[in-house]
Residue frames relative to the residue before (quaternion, step in Angstrom):
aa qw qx qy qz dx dy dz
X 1.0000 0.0000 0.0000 0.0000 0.00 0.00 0.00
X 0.5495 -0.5255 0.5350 0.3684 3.78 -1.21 1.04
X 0.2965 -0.6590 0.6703 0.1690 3.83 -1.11 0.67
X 0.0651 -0.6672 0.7417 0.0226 3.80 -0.29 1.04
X 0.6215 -0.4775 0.5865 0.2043 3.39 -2.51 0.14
X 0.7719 0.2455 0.0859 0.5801 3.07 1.31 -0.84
X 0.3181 -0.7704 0.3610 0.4182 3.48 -0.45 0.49
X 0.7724 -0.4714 0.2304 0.3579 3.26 -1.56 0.81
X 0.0063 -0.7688 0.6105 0.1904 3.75 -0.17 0.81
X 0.2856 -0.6255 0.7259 -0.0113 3.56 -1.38 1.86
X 0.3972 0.7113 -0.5438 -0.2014 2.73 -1.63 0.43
X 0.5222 -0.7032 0.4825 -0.0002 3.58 -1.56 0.60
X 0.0428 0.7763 -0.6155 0.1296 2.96 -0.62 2.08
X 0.3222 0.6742 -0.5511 0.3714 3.51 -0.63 1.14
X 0.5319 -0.6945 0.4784 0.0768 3.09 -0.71 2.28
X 0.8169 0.2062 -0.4685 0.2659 4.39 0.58 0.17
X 0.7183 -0.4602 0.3583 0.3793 2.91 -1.06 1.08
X 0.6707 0.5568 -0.1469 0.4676 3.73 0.48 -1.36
X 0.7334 0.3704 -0.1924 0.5365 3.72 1.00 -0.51
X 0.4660 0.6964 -0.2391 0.4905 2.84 1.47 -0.05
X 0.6205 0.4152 -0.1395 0.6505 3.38 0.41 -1.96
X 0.8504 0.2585 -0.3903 0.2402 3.65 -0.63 -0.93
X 0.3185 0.7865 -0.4108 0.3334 3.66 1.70 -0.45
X 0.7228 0.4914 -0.1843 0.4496 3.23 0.57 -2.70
X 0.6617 0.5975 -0.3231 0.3175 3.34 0.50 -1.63
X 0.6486 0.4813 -0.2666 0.5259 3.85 1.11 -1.25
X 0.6605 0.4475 -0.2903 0.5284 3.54 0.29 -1.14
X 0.5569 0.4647 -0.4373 0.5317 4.60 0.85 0.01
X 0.7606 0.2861 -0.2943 0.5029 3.30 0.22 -1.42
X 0.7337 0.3913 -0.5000 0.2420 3.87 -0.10 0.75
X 0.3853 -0.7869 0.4322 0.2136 2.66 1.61 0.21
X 0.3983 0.6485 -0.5395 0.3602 3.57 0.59 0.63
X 0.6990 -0.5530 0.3871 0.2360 3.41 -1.41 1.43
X 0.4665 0.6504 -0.5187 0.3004 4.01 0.30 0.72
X 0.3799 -0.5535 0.7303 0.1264 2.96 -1.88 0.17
X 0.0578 -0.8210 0.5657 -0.0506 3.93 -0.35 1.39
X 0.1063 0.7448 -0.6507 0.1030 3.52 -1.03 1.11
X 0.3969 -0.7304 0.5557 -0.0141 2.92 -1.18 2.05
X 0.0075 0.6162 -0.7845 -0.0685 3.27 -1.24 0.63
X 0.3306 -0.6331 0.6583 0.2378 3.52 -2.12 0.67
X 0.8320 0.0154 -0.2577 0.4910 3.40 0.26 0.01
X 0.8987 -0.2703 0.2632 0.2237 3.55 -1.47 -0.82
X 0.4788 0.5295 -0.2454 0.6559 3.05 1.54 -1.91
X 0.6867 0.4381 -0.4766 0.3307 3.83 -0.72 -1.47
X 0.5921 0.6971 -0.2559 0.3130 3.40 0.57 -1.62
X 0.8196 0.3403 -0.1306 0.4420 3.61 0.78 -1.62
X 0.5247 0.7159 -0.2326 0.3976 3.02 1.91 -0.68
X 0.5743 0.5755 -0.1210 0.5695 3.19 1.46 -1.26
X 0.6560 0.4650 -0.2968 0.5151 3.83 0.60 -1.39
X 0.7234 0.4432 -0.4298 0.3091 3.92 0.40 -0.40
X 0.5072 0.8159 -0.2522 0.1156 2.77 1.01 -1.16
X 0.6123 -0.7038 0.2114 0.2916 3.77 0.17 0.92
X 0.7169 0.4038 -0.0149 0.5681 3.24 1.36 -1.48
X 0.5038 0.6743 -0.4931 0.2199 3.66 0.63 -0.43
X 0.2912 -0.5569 0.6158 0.4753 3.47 -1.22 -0.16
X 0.5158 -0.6215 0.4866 0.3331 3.53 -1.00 0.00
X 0.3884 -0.7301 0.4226 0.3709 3.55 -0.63 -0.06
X 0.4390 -0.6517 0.4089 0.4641 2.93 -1.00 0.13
X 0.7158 0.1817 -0.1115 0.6650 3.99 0.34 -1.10
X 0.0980 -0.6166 0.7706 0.1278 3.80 -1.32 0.84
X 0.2355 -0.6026 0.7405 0.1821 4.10 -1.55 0.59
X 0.1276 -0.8067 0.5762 -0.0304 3.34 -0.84 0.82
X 0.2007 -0.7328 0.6223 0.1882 3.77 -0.11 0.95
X 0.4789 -0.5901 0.5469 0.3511 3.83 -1.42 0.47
X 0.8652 0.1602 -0.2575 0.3995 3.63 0.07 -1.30
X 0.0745 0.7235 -0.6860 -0.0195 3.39 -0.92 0.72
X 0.4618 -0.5454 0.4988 0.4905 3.42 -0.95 0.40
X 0.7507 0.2991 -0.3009 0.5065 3.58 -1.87 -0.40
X 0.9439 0.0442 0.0321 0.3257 3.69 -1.17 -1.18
X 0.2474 -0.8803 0.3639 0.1776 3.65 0.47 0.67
X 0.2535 -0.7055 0.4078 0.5212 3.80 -0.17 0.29
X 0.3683 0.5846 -0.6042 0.3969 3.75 0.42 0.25
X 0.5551 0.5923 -0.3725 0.4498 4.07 0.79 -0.99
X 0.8327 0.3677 -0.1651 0.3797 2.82 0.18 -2.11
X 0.6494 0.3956 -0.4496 0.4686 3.56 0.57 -0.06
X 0.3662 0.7036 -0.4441 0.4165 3.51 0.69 -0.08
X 0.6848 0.5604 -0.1449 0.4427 3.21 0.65 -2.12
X 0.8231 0.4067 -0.2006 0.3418 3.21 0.15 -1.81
X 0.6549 0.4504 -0.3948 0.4609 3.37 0.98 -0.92
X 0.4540 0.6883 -0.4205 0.3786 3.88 0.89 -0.34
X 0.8152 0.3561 -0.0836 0.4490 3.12 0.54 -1.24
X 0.5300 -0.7105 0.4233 0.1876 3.43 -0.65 1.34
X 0.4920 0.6541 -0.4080 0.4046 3.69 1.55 -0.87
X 0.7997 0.4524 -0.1396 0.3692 3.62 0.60 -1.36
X 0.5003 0.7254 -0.4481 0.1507 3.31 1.21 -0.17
X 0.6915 0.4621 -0.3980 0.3871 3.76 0.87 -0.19
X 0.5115 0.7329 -0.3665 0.2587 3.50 1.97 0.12
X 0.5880 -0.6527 0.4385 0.1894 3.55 -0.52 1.10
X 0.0994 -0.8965 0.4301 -0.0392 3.85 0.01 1.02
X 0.1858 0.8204 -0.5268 0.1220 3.71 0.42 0.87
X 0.4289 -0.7019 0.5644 0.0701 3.19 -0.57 1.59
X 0.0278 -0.8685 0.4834 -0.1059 3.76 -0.66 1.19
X 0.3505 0.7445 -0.4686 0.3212 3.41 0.90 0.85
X 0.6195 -0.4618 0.5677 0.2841 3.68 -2.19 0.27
X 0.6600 0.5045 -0.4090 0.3776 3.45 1.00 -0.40
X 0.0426 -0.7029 0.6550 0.2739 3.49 -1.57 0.45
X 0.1820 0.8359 -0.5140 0.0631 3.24 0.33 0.23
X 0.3695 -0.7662 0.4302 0.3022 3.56 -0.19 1.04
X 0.6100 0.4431 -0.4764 0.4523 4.08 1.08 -0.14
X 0.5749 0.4676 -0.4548 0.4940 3.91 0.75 -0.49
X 0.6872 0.4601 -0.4146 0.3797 4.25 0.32 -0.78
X 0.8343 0.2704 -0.2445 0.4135 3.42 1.12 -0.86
X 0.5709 0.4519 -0.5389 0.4236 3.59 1.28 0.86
X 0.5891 0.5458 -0.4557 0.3840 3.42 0.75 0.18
X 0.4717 0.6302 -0.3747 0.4899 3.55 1.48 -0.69
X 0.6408 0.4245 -0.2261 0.5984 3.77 0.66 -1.53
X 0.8024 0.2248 -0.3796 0.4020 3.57 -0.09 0.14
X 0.6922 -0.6472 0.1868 0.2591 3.33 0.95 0.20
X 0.0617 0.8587 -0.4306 0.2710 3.39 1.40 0.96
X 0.2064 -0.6448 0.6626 0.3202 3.92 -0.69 0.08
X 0.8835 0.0881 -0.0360 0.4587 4.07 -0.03 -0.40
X 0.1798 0.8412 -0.4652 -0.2088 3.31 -0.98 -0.01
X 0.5032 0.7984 -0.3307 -0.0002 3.28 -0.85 1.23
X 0.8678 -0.4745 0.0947 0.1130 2.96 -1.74 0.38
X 0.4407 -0.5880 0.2335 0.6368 3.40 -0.06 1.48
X 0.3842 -0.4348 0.7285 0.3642 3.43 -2.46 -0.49
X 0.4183 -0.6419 0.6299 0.1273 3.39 -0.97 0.81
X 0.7230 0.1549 -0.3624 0.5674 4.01 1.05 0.68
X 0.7160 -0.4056 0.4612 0.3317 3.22 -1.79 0.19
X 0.7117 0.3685 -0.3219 0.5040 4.12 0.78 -1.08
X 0.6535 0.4408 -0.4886 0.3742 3.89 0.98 -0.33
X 0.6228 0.6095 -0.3374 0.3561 3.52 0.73 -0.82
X 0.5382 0.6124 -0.2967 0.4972 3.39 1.45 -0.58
X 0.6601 0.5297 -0.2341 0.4784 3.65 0.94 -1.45
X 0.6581 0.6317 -0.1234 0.3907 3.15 0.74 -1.44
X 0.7154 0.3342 -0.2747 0.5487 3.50 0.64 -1.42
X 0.6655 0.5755 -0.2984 0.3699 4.05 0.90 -0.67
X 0.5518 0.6060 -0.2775 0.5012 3.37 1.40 -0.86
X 0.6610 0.5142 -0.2420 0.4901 3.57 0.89 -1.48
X 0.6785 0.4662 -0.3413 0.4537 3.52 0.60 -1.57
X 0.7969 0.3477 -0.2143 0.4450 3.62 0.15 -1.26
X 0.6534 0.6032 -0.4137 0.1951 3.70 0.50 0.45
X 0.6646 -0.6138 0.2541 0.3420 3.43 -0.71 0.95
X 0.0750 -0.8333 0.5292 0.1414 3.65 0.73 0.95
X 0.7626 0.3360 -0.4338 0.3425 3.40 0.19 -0.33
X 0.5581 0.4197 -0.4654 0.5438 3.87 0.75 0.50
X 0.5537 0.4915 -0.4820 0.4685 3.90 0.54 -0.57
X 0.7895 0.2261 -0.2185 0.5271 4.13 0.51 -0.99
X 0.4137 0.7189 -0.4565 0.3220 3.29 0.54 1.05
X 0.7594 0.2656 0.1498 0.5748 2.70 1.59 -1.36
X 0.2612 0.7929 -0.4985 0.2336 3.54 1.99 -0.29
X 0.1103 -0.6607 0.7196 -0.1832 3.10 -1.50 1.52
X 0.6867 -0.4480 0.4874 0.3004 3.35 -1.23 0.48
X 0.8264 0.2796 -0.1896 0.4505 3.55 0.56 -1.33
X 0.4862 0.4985 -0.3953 0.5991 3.81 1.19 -0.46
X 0.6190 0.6269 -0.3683 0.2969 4.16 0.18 -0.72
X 0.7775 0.2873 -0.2467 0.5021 3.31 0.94 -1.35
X 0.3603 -0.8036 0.4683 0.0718 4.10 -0.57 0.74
X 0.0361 0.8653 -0.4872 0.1119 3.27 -0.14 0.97
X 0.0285 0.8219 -0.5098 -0.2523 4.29 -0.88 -0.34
């Protein structure tokens, strides 16, 4: 595991309730040094990101469809804004569509992927992401190294 100063501040926007719960639940049973904050939709999400005082996070998961603010938007936003530039972007969505993987790439995502469809992959998945060298992965960010898979 990456030794941080601080725990790892995660966070998670994504409108189902159910993706939610099983997220938190995964990110408990590893028991890994963080600090998780959930958003349900998009707006909350950007609302939160302005905010003067926050700490930033390090890695944000971003779900694409949300009603109102999409995470296609919010990444829009974030990558706009010079504040966020050291903020880890990990697209987190059911879609595989190959036009959603390669507009989020063009807009500037660090990873993108697709929910696991069990409880032990989402575990693997959320640890891989957490513990990965982000600053080599966006060194080199490629189309094929972008989309994430086990």
């Amino acid at each position: 595991m990456i030794a941080h100063k601080d725990p790892m501040h995660i966070l998670l926007a994504d409108d189902d309730e159910d993706d939610r719960a099983f997220f938190s639940e995964a990110i408990m049973e590893l028991k890994m040094d963080n600090k998780l904050t959930l958003f349900t939709n998009g707006n909350g999400l950007m609302d939160y990101l302005v905010l003067p005082d926050i700490k930033l996070p390090h890695i944000l998961f971003l779900d694409l469809n949300m009603p109102g603010k999409t995470g296609i938007e919010c990444l829009k936003e974030i990558r706009a804004n010079t504040r966020f530039k050291d903020v880890s972007v990990a697209i987190y969505s059911t879609s595989s569509s190959e036009k959603d993987i390669e507009d989020t790439f063009i807009e500037g995502a660090n990873i993108y992927i697709k929910k696991p469809n069990d409880f032990s992959a989402l575990k693997k998945v959320i640890k891989e992401v957490i513990n990965m060298n982000w600053q080599f992965h966006t060194s080199g960010l490629n189309i094929e190294t972008f989309f994430f898979s086990i």
